[in-house]
C-alpha positions in Angstrom: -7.1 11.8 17.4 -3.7 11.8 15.4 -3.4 10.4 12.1 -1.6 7.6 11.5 2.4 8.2 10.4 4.5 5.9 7.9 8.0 4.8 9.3 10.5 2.3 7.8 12.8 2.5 10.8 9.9 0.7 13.5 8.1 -2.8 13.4 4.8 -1.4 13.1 2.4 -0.2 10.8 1.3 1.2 7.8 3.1 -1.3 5.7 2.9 0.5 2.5 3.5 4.8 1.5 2.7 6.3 -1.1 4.6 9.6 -1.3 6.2 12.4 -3.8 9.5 11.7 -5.0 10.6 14.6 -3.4 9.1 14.0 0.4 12.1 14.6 2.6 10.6 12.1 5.1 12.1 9.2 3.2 15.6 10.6 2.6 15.6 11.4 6.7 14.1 7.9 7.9 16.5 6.0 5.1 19.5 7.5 6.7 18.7 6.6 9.7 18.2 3.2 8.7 21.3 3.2 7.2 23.1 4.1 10.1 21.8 1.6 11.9 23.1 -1.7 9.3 19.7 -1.1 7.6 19.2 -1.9 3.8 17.0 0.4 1.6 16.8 -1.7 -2.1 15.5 0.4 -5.2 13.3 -0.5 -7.8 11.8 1.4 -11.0 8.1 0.6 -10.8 8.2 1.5 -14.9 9.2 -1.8 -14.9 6.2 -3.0 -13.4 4.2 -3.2 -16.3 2.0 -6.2 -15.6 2.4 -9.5 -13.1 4.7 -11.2 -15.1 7.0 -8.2 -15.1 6.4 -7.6 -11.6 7.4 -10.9 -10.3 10.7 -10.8 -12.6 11.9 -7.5 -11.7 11.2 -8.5 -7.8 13.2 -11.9 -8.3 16.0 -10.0 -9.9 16.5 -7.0 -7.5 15.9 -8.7 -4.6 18.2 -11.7 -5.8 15.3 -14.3 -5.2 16.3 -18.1 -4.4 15.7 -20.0 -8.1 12.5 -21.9 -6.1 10.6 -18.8 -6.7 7.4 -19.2 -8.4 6.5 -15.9 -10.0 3.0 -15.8 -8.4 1.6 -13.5 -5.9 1.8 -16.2 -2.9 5.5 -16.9 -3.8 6.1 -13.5 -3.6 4.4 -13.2 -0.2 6.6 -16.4 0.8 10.6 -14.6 -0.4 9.5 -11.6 0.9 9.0 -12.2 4.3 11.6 -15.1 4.1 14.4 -12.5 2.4 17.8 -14.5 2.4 19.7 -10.9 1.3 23.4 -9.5 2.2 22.4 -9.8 6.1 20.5 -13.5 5.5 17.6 -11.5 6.2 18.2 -10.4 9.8 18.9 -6.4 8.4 15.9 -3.8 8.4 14.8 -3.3 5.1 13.1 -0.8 3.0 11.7 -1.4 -0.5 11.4 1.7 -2.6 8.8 1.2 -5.9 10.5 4.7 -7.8 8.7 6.5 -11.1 5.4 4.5 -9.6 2.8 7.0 -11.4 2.3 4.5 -13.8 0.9 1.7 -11.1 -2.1 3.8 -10.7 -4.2 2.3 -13.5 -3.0 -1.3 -12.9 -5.7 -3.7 -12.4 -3.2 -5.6 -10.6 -1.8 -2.3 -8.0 -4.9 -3.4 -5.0 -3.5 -6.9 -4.7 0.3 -5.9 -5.2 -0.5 -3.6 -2.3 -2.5 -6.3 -0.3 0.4 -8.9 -1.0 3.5 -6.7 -0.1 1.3 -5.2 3.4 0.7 -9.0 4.4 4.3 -9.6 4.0 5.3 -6.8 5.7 2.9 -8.2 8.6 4.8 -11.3 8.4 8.1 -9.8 8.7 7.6 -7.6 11.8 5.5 -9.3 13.7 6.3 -13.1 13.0 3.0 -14.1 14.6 1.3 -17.4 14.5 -2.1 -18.1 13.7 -3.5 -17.3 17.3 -1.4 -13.8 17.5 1.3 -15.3 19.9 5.0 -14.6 18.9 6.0 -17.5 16.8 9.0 -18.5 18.8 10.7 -20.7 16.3 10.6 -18.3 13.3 13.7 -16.0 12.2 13.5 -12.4 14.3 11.3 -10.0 13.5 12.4 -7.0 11.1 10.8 -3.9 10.2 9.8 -4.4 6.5 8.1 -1.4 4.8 7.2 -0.5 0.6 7.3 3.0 -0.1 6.1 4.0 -3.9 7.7 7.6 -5.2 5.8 9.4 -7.0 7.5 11.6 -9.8 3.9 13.8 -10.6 0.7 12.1 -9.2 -0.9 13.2 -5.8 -0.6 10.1 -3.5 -4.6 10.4 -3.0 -5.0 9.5 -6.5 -4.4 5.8 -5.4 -6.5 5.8 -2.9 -9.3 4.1 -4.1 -7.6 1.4 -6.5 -5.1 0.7 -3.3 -8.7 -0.1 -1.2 -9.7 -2.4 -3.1 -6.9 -4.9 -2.1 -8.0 -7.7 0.4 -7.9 -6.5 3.8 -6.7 -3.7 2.7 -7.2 -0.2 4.5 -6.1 3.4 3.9 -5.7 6.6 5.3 -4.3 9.9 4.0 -1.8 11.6 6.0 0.4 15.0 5.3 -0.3 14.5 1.8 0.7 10.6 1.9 -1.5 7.8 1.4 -1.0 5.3 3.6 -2.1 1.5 3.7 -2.3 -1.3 6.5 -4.2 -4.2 7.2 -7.0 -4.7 9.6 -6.8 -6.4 12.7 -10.2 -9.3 11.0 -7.7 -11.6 10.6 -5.0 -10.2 11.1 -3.7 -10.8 15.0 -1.8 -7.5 16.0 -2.9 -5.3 13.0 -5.0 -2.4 12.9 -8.2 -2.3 14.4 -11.0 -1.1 11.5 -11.5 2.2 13.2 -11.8 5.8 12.5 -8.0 6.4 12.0 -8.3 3.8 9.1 -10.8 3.1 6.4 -11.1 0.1 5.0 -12.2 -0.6 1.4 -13.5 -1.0 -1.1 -14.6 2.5 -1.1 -18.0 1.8 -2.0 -19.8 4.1 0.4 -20.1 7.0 -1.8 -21.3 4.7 -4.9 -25.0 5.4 -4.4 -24.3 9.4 -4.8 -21.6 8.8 -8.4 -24.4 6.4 -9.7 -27.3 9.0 -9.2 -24.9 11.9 -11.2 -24.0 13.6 -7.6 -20.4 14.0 -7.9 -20.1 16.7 -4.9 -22.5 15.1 -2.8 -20.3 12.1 -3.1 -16.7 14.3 -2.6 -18.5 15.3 1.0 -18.4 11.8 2.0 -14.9 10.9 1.0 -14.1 14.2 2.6 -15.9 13.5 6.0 -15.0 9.8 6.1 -11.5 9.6 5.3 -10.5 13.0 6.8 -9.1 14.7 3.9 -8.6 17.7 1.9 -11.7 18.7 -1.3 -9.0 18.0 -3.5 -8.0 14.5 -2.3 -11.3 13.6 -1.8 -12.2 15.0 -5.1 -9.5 12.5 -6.7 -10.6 9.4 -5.0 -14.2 10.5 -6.4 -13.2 10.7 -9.8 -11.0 7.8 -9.5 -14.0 5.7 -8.2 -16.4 7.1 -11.1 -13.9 6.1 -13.5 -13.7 2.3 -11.6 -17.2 2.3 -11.9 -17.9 3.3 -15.4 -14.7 0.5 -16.5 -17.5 -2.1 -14.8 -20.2 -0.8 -16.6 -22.4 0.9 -14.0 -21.7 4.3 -15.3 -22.8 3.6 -18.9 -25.8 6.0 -20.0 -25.4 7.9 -16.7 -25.0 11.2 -16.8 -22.8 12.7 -14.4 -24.1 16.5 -12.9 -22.9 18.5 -9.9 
């Protein structure tokens, strides 16, 4: 079964890349997009520093309407309601640049949930049965891509699954995120080409000191390279041992 494949140019998902800085995918779908009376707005995710700063640098790129209310539903709300250069009727891609940073954020799994549900919002404009809600603007395609200057995309795996209704899958060294369709009319169905998180599967194995044991099962269930699924292990240990469960374990291969 083929994986999954991030576009900015289509009303469909995944919602949210993460990519290198350097992937020539983005440069050849943001051309396109171009040509075609699309807007691709940049921001430097160094900037992102912590939810206040977030919501700031959002409202002044994006040019947010001064009813704004710097939290995360408000920014659900002008994001899917964009009143930019085309009142919000242009196809628009949001590039996070310099994002390495985001990766130990506490905040980066419900950034990612909030700006995927958006983007659900924005090209799908369905009501709360899943029917086309006929009275709402048009639908656009709406995507986030994050760049990353240094940092293998798989190293955000796991704090990117632990956003709500968040899933992921890894794809030609991307890491990709959608929503699932519980909830979600039109989205993704929870199935093998996505995984949704938390990535708790594998804590049983990092709790009992079996780091390569657990590295199998990222491997096998998210379908990716040892080295990606080594990341999201260690990434995981080190979520687990910020909670406390780690403490006085000893961690063996």
């Amino acid at each position: 079964m083929p994986k999954p494949k991030p576009t900015v140019l289509e009303r469909r998902s995944p919602w949210v890349v993460f990519t290198r800085a350097d992937d020539p995918w983005l440069a050849s779908e943001t051309a396109t997009l171009l040509a075609r009376n699309g807007l691709t707005l940049r921001l430097d995710g160094r900037e992102l520093r912590d939810a206040p700063s977030l919501f700031q640098t959002f409202a002044r790129e994006l040019a947010f309407l001064g009813y704004f209310g710097h939290n995360w539903d408000a920014l659900i709300d002008c994001l899917q309601d964009w009143h930019g250069p085309g009142h919000g009727d242009q196809d628009l891609a949001i590039v996070i640049e310099h994002a390495d940073g985001l990766q130990k954020a506490e905040f980066l799994g419900l950034f990612v949930s909030v700006l995927a549900q958006a983007a659900w919002h924005s090209n799908l404009r369905l009501d709360a049965d899943g029917n086309l809600d006929e009275d709402w603007r048009r639908r656009i395609a709406q995507h986030f891509v994050f760049l990353l200057d240094h940092t293998s995309p798989a190293v955000f795996t796991e704090a990117v699954a632990r956003g709500a209704d968040v899933a992921v899958a890894l794809s030609d060294d991307r890491l990709l995120a959608t929503l699932t369709d519980n909830g979600w009319p039109g989205a993704d169905p929870a199935s093998a080409l996505w995984t949704a998180g938390p990535l708790a599967f594998a804590d049983g194995e990092i709790l009992g000191g079996h780091l390569v044991r657990a590295v199998q099962q990222f491997r096998s269930r998210l379908d990716c390279s040892t080295d990606q699924a080594s990341d999201i292990a260690q990434a995981r240990s080190a979520y687990l041992r910020n909670q406390g469960h780690l403490r006085g374990a000893e961690q063996t291969n």
